[in-house]
N, C-alpha and C positions, 0 to 999 in steps of 0.2 A: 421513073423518078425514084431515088432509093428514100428509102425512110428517114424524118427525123425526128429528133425527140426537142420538146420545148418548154421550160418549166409555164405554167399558169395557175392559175386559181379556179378550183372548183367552182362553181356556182349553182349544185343541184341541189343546195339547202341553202341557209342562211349560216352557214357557219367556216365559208372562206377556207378552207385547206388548200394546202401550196401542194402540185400535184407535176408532175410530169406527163407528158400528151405525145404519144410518137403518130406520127402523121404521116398519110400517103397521099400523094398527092393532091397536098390539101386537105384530106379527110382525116379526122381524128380514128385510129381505129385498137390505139391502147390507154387505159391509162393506173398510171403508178401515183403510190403517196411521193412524194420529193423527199430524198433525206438530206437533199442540201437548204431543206426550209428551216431555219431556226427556232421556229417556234411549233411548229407542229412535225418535224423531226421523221418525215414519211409516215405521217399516220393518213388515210382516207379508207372511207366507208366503205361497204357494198355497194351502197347508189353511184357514188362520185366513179368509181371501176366502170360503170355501165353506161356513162355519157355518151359511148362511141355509139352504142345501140339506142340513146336518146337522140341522139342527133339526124340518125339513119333510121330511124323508124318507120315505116311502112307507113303508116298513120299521118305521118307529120306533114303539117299544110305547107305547101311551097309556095303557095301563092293564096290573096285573100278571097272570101268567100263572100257571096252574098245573095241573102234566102231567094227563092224562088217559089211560089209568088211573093213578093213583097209587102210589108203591112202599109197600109194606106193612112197610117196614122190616125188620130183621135175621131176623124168621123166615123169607124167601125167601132159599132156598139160592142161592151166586152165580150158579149156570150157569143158573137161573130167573130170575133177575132181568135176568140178559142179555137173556133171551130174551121178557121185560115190556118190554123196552125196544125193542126190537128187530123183535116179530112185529108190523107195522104200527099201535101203540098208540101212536105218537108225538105223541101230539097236546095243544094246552093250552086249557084254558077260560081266557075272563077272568074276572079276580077281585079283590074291593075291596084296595087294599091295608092299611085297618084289619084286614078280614078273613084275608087273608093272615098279616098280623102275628100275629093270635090263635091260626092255624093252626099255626104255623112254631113261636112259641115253646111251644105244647103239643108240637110234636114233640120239638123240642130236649132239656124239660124230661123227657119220656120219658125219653131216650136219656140222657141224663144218671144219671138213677136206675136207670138196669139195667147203665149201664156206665160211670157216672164219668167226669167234666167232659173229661179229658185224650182221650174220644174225639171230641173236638170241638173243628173245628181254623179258622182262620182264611185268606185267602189274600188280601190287597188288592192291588191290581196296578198299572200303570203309570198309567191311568186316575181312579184315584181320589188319586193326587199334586196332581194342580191344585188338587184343593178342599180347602181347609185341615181343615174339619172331619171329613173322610170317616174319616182313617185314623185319628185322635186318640181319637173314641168308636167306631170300632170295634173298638181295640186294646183301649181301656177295659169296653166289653160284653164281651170275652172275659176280662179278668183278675177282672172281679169274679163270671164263671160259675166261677172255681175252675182254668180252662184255660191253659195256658201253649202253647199247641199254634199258635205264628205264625208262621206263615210267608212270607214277600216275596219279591220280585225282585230282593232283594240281593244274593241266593247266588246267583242263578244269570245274572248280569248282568256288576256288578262287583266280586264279592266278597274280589278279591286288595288290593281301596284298603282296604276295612276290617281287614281283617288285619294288610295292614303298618304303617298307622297305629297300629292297638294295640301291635305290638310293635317300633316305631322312637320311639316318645315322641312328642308333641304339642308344637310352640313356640306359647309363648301371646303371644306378638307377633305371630305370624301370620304369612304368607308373603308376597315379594314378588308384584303382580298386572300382570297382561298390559298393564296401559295406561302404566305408567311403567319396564317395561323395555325392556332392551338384548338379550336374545335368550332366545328362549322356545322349546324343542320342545314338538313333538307326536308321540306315538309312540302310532299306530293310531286317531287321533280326525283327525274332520274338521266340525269344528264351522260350518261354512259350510253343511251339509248337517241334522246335529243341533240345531244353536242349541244346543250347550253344549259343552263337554268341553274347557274348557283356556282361553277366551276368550268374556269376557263375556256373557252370552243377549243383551243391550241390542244389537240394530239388529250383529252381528257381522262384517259383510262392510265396514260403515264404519268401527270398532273397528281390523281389521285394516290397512285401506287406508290410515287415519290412521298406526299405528304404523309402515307401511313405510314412510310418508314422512318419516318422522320417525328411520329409520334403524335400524330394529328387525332385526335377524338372525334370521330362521325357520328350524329346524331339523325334518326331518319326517323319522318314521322310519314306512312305509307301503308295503305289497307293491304297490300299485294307487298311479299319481298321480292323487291326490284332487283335490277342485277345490280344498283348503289348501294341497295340494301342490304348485299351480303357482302359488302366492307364497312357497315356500321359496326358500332363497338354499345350501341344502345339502340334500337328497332323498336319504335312504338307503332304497334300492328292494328290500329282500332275501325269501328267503323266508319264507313264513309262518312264524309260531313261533319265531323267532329272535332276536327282540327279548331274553331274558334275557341270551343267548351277546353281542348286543352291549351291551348296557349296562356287564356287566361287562367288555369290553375296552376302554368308554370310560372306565370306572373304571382300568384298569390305566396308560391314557393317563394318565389326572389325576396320576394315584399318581406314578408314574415320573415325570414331569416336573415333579413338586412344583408344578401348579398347583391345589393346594386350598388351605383357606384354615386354616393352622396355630394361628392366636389361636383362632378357635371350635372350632374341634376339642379346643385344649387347653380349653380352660372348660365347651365344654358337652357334649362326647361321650365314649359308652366303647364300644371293638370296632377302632377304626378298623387298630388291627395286625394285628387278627383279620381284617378286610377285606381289607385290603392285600394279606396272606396268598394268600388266596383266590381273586384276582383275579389272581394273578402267570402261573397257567396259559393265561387268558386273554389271552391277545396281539390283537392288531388281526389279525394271519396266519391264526391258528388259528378266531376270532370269523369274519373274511372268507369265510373255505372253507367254511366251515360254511352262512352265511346268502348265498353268492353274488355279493360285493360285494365292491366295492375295499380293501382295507389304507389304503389311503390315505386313503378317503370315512371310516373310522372315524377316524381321527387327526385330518382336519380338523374333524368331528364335536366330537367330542371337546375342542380345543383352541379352537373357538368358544363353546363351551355354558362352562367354566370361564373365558374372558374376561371374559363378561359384564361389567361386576360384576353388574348388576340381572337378573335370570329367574327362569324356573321349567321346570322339566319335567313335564309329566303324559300320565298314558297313556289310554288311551280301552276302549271295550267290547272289541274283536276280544283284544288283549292278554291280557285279562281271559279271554276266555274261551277261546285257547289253552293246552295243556301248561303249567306253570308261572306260573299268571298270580300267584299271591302272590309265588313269588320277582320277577318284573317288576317288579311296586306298590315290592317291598320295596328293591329295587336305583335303582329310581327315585329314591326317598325319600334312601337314602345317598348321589346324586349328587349333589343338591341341599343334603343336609345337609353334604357336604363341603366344597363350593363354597362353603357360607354362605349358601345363599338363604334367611335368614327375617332379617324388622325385628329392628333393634339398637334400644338405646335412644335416647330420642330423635326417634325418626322417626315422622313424622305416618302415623298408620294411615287407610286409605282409605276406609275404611267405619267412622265411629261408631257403627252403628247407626240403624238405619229401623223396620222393623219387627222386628228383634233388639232383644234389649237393649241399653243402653251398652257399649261398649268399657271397660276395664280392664284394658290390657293390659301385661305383664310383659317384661322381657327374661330369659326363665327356660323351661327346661324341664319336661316335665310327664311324669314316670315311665312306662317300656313296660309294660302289663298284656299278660294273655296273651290270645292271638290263637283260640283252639279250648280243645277239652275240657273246657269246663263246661256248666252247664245241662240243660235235658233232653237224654236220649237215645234216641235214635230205636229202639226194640226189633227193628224189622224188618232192621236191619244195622248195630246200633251205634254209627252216626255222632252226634256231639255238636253242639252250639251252636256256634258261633265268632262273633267281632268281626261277620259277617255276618251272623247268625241263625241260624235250625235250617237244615238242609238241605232248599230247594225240591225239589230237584232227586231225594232219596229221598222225598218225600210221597207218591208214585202206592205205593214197597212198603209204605210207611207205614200204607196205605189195605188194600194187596192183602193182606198179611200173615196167617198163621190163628192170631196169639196173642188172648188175649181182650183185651190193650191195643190193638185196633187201634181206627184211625179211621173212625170212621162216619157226620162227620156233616161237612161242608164249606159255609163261607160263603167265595164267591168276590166280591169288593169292585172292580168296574173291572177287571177280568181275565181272561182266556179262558186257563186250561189248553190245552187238549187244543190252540191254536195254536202257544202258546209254549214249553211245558215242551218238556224234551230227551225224546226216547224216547216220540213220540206212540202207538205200540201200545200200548205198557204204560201211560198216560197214560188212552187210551178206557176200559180195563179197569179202569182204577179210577174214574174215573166212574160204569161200571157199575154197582161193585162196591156205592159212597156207599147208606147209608140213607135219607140225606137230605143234597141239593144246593140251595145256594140260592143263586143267579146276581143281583148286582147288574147289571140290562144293559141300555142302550138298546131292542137289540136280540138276536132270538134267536139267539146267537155260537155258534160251531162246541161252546165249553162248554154254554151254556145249552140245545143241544138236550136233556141228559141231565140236564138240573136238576128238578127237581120242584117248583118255584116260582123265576120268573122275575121280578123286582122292577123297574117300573117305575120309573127316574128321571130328576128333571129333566134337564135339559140348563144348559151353562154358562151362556146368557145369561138364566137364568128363574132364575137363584141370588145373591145378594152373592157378592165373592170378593174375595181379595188377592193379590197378589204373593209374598208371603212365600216359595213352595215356592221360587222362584229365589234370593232373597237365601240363603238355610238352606241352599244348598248347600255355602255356609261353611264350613258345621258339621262336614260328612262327607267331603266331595272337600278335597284341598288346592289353592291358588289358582284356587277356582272363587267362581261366586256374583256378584252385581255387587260391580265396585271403585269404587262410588261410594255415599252416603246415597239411596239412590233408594225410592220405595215407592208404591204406587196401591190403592187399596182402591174397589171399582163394588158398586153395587146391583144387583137382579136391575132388570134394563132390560128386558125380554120376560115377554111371559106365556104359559104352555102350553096348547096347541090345545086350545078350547073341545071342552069335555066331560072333559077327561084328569084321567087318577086317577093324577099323579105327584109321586113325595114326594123328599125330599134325600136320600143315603146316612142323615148322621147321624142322619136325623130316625127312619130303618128301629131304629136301634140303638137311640137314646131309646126308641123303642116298642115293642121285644122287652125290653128292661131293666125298663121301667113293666109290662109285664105278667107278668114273672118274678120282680118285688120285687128287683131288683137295685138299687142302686148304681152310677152312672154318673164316671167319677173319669178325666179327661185329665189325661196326665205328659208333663212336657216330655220332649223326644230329651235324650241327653246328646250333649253335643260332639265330637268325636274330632277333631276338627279349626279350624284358625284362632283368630282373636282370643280371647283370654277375656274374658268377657261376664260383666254383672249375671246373675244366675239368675232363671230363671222359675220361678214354683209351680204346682203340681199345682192343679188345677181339677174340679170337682165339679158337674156338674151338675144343675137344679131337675129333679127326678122328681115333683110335685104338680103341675106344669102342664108345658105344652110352651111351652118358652123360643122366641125367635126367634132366626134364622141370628145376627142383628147381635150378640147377647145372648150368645151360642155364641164367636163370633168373638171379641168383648170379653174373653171368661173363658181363650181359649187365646193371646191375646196380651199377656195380663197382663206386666207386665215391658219390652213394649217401648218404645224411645226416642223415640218418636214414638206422642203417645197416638191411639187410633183416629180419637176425635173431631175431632184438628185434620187427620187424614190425609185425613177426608170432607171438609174445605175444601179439598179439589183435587182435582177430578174427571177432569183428564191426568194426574194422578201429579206427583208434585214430588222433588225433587233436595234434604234437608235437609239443607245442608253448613256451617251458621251453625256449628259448634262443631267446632273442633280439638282432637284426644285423640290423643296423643303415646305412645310405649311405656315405659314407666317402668322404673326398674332392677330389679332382682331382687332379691327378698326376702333379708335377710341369712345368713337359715339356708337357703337354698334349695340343694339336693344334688343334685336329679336330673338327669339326664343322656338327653340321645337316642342309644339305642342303633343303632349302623352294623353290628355285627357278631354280629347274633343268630345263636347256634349251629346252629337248626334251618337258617334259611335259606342258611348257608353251608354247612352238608353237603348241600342241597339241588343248591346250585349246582355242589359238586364231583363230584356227581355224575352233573349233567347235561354235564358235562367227555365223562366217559366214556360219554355215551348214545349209542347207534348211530342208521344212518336208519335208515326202514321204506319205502323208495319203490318197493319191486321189485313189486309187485302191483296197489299205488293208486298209480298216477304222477302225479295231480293234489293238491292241497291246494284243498277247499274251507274260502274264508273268508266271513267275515259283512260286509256291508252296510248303508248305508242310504239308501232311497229318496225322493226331495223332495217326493212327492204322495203318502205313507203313514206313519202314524206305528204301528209296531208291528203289530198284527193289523187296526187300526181306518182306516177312508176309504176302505179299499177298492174300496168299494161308491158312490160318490161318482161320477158319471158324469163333471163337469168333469174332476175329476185324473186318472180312472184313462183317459180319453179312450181306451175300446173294448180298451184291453188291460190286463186284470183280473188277469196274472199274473203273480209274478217272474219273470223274463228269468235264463238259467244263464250269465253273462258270459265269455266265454274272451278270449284273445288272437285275434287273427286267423290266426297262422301255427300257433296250434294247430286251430283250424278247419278250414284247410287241410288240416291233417298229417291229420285224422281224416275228411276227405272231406266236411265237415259245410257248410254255409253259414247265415244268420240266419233265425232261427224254424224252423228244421228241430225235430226234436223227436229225444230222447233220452232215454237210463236212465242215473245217474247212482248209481254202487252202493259202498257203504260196507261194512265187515266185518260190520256190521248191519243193513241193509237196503237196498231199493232204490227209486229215485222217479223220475216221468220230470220232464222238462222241457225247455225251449224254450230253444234259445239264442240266445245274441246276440253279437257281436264286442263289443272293448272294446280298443283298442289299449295305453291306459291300462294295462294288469294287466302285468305280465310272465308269461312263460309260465310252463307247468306250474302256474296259479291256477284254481277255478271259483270265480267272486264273485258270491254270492246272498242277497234278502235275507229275512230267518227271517218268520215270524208268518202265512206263505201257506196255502193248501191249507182243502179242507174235511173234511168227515168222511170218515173213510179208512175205514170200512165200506162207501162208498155211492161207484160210480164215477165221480167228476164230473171233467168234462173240467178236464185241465192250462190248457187256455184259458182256463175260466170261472173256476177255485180258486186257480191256481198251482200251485205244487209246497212241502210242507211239512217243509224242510231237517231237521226236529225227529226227521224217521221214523227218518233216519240215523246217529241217537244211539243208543246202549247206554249209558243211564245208570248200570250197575251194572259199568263195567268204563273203566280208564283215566279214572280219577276222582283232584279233588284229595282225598285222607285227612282233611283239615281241613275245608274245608267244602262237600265233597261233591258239587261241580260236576264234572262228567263234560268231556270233548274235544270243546267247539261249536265253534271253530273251528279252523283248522289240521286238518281232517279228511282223511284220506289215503279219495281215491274213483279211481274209474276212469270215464271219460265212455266211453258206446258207442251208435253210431247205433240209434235204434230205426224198423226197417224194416216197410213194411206199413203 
């Protein structure tokens, strides 16, 4: 059969590149960026090139798995089921996955009737992002089992965007975007490396390269010069975790110098005295000493970002998941709110809608809700819900707990635990601890060793798929998402290796539902952010038969502005920009206001005034990373990218290298107030001193001693997730961690 080639969409990240797939008989075995994609113009990564080797991997389950011997559920005491797991029983038979399904949801339905739906919890993870329907029914199989027990990778990612956005107000005009301003920071994102965070996913390095020539002012605020960083035109280099201490001395600049913008403040905000206030302690001198940096580098800082007119600010993961990452999100949001940066009336919004809905959008404000303290609550340490979600980050006591509300039963969706969560000890133990684990996974991931059924699924190019996860970033991050109509919707273009018994996420949930007499019901996200949009409806799926993906897809994009059907008339993706939609005035009765000066977050900040250091014992700051040939826990294994070294690298400066006697790929212990891990280091002249920059999702099972060469090192061990935690949504100290590097000899 001769070769041929098929345009599709990547899906080995979240960031949808329109790609070309030349296929042999059925099997994917090249692939190219498309330069007949419009919007991303033949760009794809190193990962997205190596799909043919993701797909054909030696590794990859063809069919699903499930443990042998099997856990007998709740009547084995925990310190026995350790040791079921443990005394060399690790092992899985293949098994149908109809059969599976029949198993799984008798177990479920058990555990349900002896202990109530709430002990059974959900966990989808980064993986299951690309594919539209993954997370929609399986948020849906769990709300119609009675369960509210959901938890994501919101909390423990970027959970301070979601918080401040709930309690700074939403503009439903939307924000200014990367491709039509005058100066934009970045604080702790380097989107060159992610394909996201603050500039466009579409092709980013030409994105950027256009706006500098076009006379775009980059602002980066980043303890490491990133490779964003060396298209900045002003680089603030300071220590980790110091990003809240400067935002509010850039505020103090605005303030004082009365370069904010007083017409919108007066119409559509309330705090901003209360801000003002707040920030007065905050000086560029006081901000400088503190974070290591010039006085001066903050004032120009400062005094460039409120020139603008056109920008934005946004911050990236590291932010997030240092000391104070809501206050950041939230100081963030009132600089930009100060400044003015969102559409007035009148002005052409950049995205109508593609696969969202229309635009409808307002020159109006949209009321602060609260940010924490509702919804369920977690029994094992009383933490609540917030704008993020439950708290990821306590689900392992959630699990370990000895009330009779604890959780027994864990579906993990695209996700590996025991890689990513903080506090990988106490993380294994509660794997352990599960009655029943059920591992959506390629492969058998450092989680699914301890699952007791392992669920074979396809892979992206054997699926349809759309783009939508990149446009819908809209919805959640502020000025992310494409700034353009853009949209591509592919068929499944591949088929899975003859003989293979693998099914879609959704298709697992559809058929736990059908055999439990559920109700399968997808519900749109609500918005927190950007343009306001036509509304979607809530979608129900055919439980009499098994619908097709296309059929699935149709019902969860109901709403959008671009019907499916004419979407499939463009197989590179098309650019639908035929219609201009303009931001209309504000409602006559319309009141609400974006709050600048929320109580909580200002006594937060005044008293991060008064916080002391702690650098007398850990004189280093380790921070988080990201690496160009890994996304997350996943590629690793990919012999192109990881070309023979299979492990994060511990980055230092060189003259700390020196200072500690160390030179590249020496090997070290790397020790936190809660544990210790070795690793391999590497120079990086890039970092300023006193940094270790590492990236998380490494290491294998931390029972079993596998070389730092082969696994990496797994940054998570480092964590004490029950201590130096945010109180709202429960995200513990990932990075900015205070360690000590020491040579390990021998």
């Amino acid at each position: 059969m001769p070769r041929e080639t098929r345009p599709s969409i990547c899906r080995f990240c979240h960031a949808n590149c329109g790609i070309l797939v030349e296929l042999e008989d059925g099997r994917p075995v090249r692939v190219t960026g498309d330069p007949d994609n419009p919007a991303y113009r033949g760009f794809i990564c190193a990962r997205g090139r190596r799909l043919p080797e993701q797909h054909a991997h030696p590794d990859r389950l063809l069919c699903s798995r499930k443990r042998i011997p099997a856990k007998t559920g709740s009547s084995i005491p925990g310190n026995d089921l350790a040791r079921a797991v443990n005394d060399g029983g690790t092992r899985f038979e293949k098994i149908g996955a109809g059969v599976a399904m029949d198993e799984i949801a008798a177990r479920i339905g058990e555990i349900v009737r002896d202990h109530g739906p709430r002990s059974v919890a959900l966990y989808p993870g980064t993986y299951a992002g690309p594919h539209p329907a993954s997370i929609p029914t399986s948020i849906g199989w769990l709300l119609a089992l009675g369960s509210r027990m959901l938890f994501t990778a919101a909390s423990i990612d970027q959970p301070g965007k979601h918080v401040a956005n709930a309690i700074h107000g939403r503009w439903l005009g939307g924000s200014h975007v990367f491709d039509e301003s005058d100066v934009w920071m970045l604080v702790g994102n380097n989107p060159l490396i992610s394909i996201s965070g603050g500039i466009p996913p579409a092709n980013v390095g030409r994105r950027l390269r256009h706006a500098k020539k076009r006379g775009l002012k980059l602002i980066v605020i980043d303890p490491r010069r990133t490779e964003v960083a060396r298209f900045a035109d002003i680089h603030l280099q300071p220590k980790p975790g110091e990003d809240p201490a400067i935002l509010a001395a850039m505020l103090h600049v605005v303030v004082r110098e009365k370069r904010h913008d007083p017409e919108f403040i007066e119409a559509h905000c309330s705090g901003f005295d209360a801000l003002s206030r707040a920030v007065e302690r905050f000086t560029p001198e006081f901000a400088a000493r503190r974070a290591g940096i010039g006085a001066d580098e903050i004032e120009r800082a400062a005094r460039s970002f409120a020139r603008g007119p056109r920008g934005c600010g946004v911050a990236g993961t590291g932010p997030n998941m240092s000391p104070h990452g809501n206050l950041t999100e939230y100081l963030l949001l009132a600089l930009n709110t100060i400044c003015g940066r969102w559409r007035r009336e009148g002005e052409r919004v950049p995205n109508p809608g593609a696969l969202l809905p229309r635009a409808i959008p307002k020159a109006q404000a949209s009321a602060p809700r609260p940010g924490w303290g509702f919804g369920e609550s977690l029994a094992s340490r009383g933490l609540t819900s917030s704008a993020a979600g439950l708290p990821t980050a306590a689900l392992a006591d959630e699990i370990l707990h000895e009330g009779k509300d604890r959780i027994r039963c864990l579906i993990c969706v695209g996700s590996n635990p025991v890689a990513a969560w903080p506090d990988q000890a106490k993380t294994v133990r509660a794997m352990e601890r599960l009655d029943l684990l059920v591992c959506l996974d390629p492969k058998i991931s450092a989680t699914a060793r301890f699952a007791d059924y392992v669920i074979a699924p396809k892979l992206s190019l054997e699926t349809p798929g759309l783009s939508i996860s990149s446009e819908a970033l809209e919805q959640t991050y502020v000025a992310m998402g494409y700034s353009e109509p853009y949209a591509q919707y592919t068929p499944a273009i591949a088929d899975p290796p003859p003989g293979a018994d693998v099914i879609e996420e959704w298709e697992f949930f559809h058929g736990l539902a059908k055999r439990m007499g559920l109700r399968l019901t997808c519900r749109p996200i609500r918005p927190e952010t950007g343009v306001l949009r036509e509304r979607r409806h809530a979608f129900e799926l055919d439980m009499d038969r098994r619908p097709s993906t296309d059929e699935v897809l149709e019902g969860l994009m109901n709403g959008s502005r671009i019907p499916l059907d004419e979407l499939k008339r463009h197989p590179h993706g098309r650019i639908f920009d035929e219609e201009t939609i303009r931001v209309a005035p504000a409602d006559p009765d319309a009141t609400d206001r974006l709050d600048v000066g929320n109580a909580d977050m200002l006594a937060e900040l005044l008293g991060l005034h008064d916080e002391g250091s702690d650098d007398r014992d850990r004189p280093f700051r380790l921070i988080s990373r990201r690496m160009p040939n890994v996304y997350n826990s996943s590629a690793r294994d990919i012999a192109a990218l990881s070309k023979g070294r299979n492990h994060n690298p511990a980055y230092l400066h060189p003259e700390d290298l020196a200072a500690l006697g160390l030179a590249a790929d020496d090997l070290v212990d790397i020790t936190s107030d809660h544990a210790s891990i070795p690793a391999i280091v590497a120079p990086a002249p890039e970092l300023r001193r006193g940094i270790v920059s590492m990236a998380h999702g490494f290491g294998g099972d931390p029972r079993k001693p596998e070389s730092v060469l082969e696994a990496g090192s797994n940054t998570g061990r480092l964590i004490d997730n029950a201590s130096h935690f945010d109180p709202h949504t429960g995200i513990p100290r990932m990075s900015a961690i205070p360690v000590s590097v020491t040579p390990r000899r021998g």
